[in-house]
N, C-alpha and C positions, 0 to 999 in steps of 0.2 A: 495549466500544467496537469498531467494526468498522475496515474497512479504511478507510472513508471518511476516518473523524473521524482514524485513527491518522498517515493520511499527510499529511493537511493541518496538525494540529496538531503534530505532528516538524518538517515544514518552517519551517511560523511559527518555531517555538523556535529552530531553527538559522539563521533568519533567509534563508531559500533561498528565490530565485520560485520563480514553477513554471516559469521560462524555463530559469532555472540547472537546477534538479534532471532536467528534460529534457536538456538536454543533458549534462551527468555524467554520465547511466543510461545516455542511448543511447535512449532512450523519447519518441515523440512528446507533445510538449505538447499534443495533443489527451484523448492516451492517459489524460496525468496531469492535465488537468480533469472528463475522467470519470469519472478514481477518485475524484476529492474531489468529486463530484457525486452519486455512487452511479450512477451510470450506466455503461453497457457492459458488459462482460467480458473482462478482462486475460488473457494468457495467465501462467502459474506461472512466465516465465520473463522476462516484465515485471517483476512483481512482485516476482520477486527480487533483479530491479537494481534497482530503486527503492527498496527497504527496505535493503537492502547500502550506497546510498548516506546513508540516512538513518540507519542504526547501527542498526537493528531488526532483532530476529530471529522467527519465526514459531515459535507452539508450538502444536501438534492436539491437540483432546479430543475423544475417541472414546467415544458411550457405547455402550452395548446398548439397543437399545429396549426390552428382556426386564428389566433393570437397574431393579429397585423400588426403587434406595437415592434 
């Protein structure tokens, strides 16, 4: 699941607009129909208010492209 589907369906669950959750993060409500859109490019410092308000945390998987497993 990406960012799209993870932010829009956190918010339904919590029962948040996307008016509220914009104004909590501090993030434009433009911002945050693009991310549930797939559309645009947030900066890492969006995104963190966004998912801080929504209780998500971010985890990276790094492979090797070299990595046969």
């Amino acid at each position: 699941m990406g960012l799209q589907e993870t932010v829009k369906n956190r918010r339904k669950e919590l029962q948040i607009s996307q008016n509220d959750l914009a104004e909590i993060s501090g993030v434009s409500i433009a911002t945050i129909k693009n991310i549930e859109r797939g559309k645009g490019n947030p900066s890492f410092d969006m995104v963190l208010r966004i998912i801080d308000v929504l209780g998500l945390e971010i985890f990276f998987n790094v492979r090797s492209p070299f990595d046969n497993k």
